[in-house]
Biopython code that builds the backbone (N, CA, C, O; Angstrom):
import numpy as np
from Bio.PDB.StructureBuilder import StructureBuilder

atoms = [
    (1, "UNK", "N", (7.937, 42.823, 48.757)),
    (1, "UNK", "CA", (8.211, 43.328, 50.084)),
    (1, "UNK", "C", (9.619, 43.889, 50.097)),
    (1, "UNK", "O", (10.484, 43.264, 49.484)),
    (2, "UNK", "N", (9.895, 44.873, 50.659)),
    (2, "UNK", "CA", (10.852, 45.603, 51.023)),
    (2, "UNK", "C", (11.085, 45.732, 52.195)),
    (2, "UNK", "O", (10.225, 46.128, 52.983)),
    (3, "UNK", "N", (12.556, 45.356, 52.618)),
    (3, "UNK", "CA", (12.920, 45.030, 53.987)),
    (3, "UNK", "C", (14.136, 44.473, 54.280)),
    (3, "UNK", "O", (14.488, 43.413, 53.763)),
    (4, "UNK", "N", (15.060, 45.303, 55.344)),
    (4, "UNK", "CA", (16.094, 45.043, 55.800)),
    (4, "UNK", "C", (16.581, 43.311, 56.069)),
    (4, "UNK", "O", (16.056, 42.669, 56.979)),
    (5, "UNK", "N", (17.550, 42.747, 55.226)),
    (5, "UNK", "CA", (17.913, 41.447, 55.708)),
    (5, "UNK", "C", (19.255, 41.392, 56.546)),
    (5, "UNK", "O", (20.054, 42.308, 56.353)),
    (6, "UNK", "N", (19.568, 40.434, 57.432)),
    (6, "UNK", "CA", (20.878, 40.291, 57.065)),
    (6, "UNK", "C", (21.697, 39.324, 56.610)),
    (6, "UNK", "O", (21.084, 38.262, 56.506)),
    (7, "UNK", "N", (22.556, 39.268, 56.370)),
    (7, "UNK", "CA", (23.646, 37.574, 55.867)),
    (7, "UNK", "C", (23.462, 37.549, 56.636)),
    (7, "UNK", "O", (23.389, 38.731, 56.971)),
    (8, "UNK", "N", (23.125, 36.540, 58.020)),
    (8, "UNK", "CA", (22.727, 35.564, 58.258)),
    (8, "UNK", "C", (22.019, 34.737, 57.767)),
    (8, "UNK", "O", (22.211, 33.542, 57.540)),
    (9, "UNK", "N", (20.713, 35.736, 57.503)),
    (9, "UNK", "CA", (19.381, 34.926, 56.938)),
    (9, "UNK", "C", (19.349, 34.752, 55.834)),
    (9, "UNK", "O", (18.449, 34.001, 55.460)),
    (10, "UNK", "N", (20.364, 35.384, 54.667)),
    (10, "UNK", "CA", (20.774, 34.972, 53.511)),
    (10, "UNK", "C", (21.731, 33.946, 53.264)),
    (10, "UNK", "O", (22.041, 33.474, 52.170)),
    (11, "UNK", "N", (22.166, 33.648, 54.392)),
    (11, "UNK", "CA", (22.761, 32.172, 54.234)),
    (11, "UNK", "C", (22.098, 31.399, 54.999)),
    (11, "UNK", "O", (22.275, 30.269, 54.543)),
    (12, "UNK", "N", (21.397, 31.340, 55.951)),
    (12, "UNK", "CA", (20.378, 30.256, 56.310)),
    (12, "UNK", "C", (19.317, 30.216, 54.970)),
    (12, "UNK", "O", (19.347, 29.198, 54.278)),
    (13, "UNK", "N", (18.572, 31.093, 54.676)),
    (13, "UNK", "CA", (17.870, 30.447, 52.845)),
    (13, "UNK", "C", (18.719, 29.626, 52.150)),
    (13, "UNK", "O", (18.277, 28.715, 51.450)),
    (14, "UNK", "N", (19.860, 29.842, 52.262)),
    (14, "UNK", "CA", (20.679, 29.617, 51.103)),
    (14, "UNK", "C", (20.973, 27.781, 51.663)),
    (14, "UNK", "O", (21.077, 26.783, 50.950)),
    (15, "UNK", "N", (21.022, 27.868, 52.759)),
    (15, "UNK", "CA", (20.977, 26.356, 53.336)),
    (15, "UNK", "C", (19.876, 25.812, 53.633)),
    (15, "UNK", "O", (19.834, 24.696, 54.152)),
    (16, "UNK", "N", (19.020, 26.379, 53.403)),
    (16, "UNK", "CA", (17.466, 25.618, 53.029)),
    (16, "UNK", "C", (16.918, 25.329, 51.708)),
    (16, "UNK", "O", (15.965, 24.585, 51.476)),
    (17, "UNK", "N", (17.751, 26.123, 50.696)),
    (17, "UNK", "CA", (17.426, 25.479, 49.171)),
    (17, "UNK", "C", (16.585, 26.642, 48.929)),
    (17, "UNK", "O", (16.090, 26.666, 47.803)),
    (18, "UNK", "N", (16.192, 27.966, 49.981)),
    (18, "UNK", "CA", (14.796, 29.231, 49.589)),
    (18, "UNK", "C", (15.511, 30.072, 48.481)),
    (18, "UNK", "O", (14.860, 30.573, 47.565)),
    (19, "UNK", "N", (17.325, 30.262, 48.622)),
    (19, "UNK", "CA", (17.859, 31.338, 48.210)),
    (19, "UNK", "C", (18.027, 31.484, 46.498)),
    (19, "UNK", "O", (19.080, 31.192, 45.930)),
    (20, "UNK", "N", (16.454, 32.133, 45.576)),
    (20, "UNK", "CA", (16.975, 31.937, 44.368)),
    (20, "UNK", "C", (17.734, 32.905, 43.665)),
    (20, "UNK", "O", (18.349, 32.685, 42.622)),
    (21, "UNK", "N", (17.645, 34.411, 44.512)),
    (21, "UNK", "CA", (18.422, 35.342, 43.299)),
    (21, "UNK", "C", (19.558, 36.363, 44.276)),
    (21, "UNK", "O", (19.047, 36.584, 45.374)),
    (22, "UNK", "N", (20.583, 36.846, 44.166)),
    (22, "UNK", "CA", (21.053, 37.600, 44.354)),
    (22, "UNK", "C", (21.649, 38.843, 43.606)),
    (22, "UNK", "O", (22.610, 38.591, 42.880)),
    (23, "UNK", "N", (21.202, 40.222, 43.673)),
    (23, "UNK", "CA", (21.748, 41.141, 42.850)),
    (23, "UNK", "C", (22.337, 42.347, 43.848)),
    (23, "UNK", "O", (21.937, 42.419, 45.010)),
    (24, "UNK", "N", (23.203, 43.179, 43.371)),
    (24, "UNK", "CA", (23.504, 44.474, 43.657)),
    (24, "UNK", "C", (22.654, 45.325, 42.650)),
    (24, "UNK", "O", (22.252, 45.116, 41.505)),
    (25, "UNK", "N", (22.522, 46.529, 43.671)),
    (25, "UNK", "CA", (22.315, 47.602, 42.687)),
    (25, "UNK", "C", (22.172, 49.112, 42.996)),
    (25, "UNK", "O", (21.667, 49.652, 43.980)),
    (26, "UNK", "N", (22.803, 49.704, 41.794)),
    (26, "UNK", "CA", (23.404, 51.094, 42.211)),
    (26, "UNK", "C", (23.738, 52.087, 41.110)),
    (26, "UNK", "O", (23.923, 51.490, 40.050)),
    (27, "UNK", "N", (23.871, 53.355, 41.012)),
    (27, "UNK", "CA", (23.931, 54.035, 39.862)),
    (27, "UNK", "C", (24.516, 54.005, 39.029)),
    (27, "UNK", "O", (24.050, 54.260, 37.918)),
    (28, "UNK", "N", (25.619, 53.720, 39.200)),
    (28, "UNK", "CA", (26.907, 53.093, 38.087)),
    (28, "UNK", "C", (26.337, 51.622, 37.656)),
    (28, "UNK", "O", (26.115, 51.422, 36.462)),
    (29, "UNK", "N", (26.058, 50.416, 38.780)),
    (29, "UNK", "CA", (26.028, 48.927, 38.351)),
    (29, "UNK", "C", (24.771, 48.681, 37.444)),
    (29, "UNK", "O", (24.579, 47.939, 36.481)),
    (30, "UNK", "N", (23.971, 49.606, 38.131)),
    (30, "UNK", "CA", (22.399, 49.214, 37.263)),
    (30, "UNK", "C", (21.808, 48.361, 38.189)),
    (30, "UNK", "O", (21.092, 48.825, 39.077)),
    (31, "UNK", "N", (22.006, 47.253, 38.093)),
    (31, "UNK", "CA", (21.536, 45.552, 38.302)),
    (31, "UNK", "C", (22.759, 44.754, 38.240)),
    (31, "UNK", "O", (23.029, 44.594, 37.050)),
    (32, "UNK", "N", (23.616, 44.184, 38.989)),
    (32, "UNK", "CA", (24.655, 43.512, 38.922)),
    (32, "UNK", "C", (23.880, 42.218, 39.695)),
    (32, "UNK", "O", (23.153, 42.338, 40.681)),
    (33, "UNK", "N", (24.293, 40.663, 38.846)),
    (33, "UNK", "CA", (24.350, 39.430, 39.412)),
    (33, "UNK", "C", (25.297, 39.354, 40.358)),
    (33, "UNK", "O", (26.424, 39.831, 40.221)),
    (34, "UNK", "N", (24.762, 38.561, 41.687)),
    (34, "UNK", "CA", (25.802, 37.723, 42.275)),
    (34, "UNK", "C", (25.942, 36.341, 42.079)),
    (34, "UNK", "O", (25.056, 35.528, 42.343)),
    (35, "UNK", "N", (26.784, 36.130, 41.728)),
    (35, "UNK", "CA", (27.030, 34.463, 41.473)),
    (35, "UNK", "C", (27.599, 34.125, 42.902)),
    (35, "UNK", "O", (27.126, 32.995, 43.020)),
    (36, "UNK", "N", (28.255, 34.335, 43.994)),
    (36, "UNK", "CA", (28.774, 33.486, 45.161)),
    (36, "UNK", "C", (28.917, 34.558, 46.221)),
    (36, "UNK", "O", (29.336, 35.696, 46.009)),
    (37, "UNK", "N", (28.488, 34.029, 47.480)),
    (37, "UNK", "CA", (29.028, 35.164, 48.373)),
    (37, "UNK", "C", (29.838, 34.308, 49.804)),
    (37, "UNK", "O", (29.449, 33.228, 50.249)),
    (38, "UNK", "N", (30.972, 35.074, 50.317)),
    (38, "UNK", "CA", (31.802, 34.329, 50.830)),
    (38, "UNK", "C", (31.212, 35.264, 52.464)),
    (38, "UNK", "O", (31.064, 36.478, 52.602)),
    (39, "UNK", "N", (31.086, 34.638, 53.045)),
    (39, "UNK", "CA", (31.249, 35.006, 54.411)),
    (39, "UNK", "C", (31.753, 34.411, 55.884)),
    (39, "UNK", "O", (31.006, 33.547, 56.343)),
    (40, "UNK", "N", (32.831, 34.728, 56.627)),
    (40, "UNK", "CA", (33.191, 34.007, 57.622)),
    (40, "UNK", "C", (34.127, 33.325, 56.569)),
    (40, "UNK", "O", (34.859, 33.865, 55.738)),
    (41, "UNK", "N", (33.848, 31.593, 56.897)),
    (41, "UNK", "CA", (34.511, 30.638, 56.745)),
    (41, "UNK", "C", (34.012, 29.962, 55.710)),
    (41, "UNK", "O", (34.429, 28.899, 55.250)),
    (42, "UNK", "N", (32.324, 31.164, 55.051)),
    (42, "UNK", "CA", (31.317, 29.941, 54.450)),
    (42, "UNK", "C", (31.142, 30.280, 53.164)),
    (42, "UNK", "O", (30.521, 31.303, 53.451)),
    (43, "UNK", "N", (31.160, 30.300, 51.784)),
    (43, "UNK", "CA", (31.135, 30.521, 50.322)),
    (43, "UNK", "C", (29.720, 29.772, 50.305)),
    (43, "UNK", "O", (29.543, 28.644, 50.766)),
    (44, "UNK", "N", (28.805, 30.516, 49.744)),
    (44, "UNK", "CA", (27.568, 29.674, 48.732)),
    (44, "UNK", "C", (27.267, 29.756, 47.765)),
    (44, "UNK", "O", (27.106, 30.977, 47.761)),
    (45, "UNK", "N", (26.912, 29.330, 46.399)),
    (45, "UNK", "CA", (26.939, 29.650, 45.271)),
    (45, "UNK", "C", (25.508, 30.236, 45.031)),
    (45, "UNK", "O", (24.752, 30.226, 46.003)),
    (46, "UNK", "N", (25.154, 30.631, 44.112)),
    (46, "UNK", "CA", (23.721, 31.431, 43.994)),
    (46, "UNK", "C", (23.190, 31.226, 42.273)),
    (46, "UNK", "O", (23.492, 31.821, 41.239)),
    (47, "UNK", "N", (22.312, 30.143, 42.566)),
    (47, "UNK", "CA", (21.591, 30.214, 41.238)),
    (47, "UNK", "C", (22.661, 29.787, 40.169)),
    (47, "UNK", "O", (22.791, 30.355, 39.085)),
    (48, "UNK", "N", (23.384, 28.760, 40.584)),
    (48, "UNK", "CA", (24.532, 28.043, 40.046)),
    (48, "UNK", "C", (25.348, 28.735, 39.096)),
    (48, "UNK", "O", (25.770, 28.286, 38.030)),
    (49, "UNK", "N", (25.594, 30.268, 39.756)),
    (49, "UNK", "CA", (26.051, 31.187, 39.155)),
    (49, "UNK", "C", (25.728, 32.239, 37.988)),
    (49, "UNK", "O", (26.319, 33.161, 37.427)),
    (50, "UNK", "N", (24.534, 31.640, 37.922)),
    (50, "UNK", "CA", (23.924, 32.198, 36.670)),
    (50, "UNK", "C", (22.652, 33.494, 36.921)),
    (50, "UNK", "O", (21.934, 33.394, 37.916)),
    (51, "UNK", "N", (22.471, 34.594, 36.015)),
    (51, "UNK", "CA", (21.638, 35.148, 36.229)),
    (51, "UNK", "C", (20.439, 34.967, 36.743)),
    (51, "UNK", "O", (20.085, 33.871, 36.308)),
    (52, "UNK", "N", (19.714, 35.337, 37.324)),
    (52, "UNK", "CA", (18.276, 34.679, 37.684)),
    (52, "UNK", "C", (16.978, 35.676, 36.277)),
    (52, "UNK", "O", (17.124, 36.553, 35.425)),
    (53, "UNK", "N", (15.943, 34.909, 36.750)),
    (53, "UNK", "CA", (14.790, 35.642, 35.814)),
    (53, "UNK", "C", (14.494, 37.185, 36.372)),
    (53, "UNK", "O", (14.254, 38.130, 35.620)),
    (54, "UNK", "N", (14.547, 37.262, 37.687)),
    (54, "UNK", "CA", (14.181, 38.745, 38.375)),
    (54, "UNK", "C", (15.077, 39.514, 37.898)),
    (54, "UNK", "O", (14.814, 40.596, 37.374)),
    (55, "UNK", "N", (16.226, 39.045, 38.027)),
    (55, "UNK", "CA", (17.562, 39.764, 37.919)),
    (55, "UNK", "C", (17.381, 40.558, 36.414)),
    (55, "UNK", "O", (17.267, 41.772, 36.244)),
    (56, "UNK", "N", (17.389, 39.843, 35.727)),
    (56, "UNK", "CA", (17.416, 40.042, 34.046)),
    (56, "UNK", "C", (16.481, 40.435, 34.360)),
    (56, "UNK", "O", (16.846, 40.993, 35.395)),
    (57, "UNK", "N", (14.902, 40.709, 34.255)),
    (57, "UNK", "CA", (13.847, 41.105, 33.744)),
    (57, "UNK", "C", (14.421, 42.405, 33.899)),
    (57, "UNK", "O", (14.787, 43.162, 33.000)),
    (58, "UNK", "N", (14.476, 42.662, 35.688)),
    (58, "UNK", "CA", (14.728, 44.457, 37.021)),
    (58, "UNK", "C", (15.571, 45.005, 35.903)),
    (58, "UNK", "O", (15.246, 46.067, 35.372)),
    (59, "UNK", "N", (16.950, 44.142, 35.402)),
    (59, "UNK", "CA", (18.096, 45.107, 34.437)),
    (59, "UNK", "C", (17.254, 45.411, 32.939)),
    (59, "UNK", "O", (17.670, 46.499, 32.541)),
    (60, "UNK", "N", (16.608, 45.061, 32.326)),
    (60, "UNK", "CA", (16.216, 44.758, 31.015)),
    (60, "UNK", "C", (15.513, 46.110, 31.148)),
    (60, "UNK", "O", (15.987, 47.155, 30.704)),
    (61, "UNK", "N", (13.924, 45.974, 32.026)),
    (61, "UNK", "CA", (13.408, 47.135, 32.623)),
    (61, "UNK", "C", (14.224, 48.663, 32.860)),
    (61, "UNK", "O", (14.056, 49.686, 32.197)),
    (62, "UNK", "N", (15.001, 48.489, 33.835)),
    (62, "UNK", "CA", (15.610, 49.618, 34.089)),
    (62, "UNK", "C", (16.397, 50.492, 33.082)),
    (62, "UNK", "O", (16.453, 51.717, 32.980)),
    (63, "UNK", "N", (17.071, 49.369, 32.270)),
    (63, "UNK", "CA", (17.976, 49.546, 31.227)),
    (63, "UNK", "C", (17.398, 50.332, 29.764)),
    (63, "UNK", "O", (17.770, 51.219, 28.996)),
    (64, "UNK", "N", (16.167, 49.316, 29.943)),
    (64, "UNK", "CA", (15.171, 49.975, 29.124)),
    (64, "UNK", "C", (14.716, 51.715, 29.051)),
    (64, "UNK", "O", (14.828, 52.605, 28.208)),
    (65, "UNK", "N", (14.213, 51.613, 30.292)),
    (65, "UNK", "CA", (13.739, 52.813, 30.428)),
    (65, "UNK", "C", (14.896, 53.982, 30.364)),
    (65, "UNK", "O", (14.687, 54.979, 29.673)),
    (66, "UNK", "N", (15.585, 53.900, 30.780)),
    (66, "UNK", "CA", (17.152, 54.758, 30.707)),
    (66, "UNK", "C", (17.743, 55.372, 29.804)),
    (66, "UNK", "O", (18.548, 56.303, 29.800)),
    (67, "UNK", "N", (16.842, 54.212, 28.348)),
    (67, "UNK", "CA", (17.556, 54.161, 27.384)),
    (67, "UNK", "C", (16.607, 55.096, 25.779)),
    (67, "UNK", "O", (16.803, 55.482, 24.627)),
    (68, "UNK", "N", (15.327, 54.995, 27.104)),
    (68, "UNK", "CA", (14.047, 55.507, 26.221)),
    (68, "UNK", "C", (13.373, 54.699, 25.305)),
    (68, "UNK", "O", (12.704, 55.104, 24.354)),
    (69, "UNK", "N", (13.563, 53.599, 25.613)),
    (69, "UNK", "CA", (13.132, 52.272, 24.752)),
    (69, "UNK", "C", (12.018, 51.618, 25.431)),
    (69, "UNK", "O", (11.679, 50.532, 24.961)),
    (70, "UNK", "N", (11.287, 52.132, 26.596)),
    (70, "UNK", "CA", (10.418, 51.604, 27.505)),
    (70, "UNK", "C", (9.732, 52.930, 28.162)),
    (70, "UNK", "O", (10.265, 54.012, 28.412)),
    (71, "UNK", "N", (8.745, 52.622, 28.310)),
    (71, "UNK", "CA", (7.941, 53.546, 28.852)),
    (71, "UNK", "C", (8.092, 54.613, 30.268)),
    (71, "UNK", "O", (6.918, 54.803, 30.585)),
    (72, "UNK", "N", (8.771, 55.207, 31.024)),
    (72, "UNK", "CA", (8.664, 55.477, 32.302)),
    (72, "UNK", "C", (7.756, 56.409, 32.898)),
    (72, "UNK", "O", (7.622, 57.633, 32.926)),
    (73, "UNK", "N", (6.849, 54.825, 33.631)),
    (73, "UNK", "CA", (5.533, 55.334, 34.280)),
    (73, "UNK", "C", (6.184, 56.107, 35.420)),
    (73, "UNK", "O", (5.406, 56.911, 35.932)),
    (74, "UNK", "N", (7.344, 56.080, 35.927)),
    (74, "UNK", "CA", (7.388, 57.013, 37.446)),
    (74, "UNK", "C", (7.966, 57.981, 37.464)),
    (74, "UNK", "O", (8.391, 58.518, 38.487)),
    (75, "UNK", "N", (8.150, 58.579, 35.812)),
    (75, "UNK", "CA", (8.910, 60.403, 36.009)),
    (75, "UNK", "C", (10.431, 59.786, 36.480)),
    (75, "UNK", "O", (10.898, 60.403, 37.438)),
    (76, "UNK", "N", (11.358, 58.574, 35.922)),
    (76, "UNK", "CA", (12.665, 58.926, 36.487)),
    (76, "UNK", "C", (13.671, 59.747, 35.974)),
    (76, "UNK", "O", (14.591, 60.486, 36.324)),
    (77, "UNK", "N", (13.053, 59.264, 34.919)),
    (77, "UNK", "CA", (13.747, 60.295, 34.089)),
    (77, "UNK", "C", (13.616, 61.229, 33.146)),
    (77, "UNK", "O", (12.605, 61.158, 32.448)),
    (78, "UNK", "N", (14.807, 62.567, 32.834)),
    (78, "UNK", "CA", (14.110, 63.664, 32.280)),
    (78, "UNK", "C", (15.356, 63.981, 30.849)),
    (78, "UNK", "O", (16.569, 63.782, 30.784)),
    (79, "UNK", "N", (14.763, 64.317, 30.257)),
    (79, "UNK", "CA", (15.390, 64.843, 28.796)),
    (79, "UNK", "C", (16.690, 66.387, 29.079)),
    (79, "UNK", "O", (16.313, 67.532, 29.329)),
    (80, "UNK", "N", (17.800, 66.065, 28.980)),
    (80, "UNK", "CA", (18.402, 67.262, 28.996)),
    (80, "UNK", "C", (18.990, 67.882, 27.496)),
    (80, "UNK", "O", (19.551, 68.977, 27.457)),
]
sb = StructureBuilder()
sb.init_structure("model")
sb.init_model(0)
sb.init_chain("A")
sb.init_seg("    ")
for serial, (resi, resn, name, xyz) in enumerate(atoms, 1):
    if name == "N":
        sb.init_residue(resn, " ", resi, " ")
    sb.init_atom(name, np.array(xyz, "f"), 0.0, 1.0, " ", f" {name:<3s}", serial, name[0])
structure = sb.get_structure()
């Protein structure tokens, strides 16, 4: 599912024990881990700082394909 969150509700998961992965991502980062996010007054740690499995697979994937080492079923990319 794809869908607008906000920190709020990423720190209410995160205080229910739901919150397992956090990443950025963007043309330069690729897939960047978050290990902690500070907001207000409140720091939570994420996946005890460590990569998650989504995280790594999404970068491995992407990285892959980028790299021509993986298949790309969706036309992202083109040979110059």
């Amino acid at each position: 599912v794809e869908r607008h969150i906000s920190i709020d509700e990423v720190f209410e998961k995160s205080e229910k024990g739901e919150l397992l992965e956090v990443f950025g991502t963007g043309t330069a980062a690729v897939i960047a881990p978050v290990g902690s996010l500070n907001w207000h007054d409140k720091t939570i740690e994420v996946n005890n700082n460590e990569t998650g499995e989504l995280t790594l697979k999404m970068f491995k994937t992407l990285t892959g394909i980028q790299s021509g080492n993986k298949e790309d079923k969706y036309g992202w990319s083109y040979k110059v």
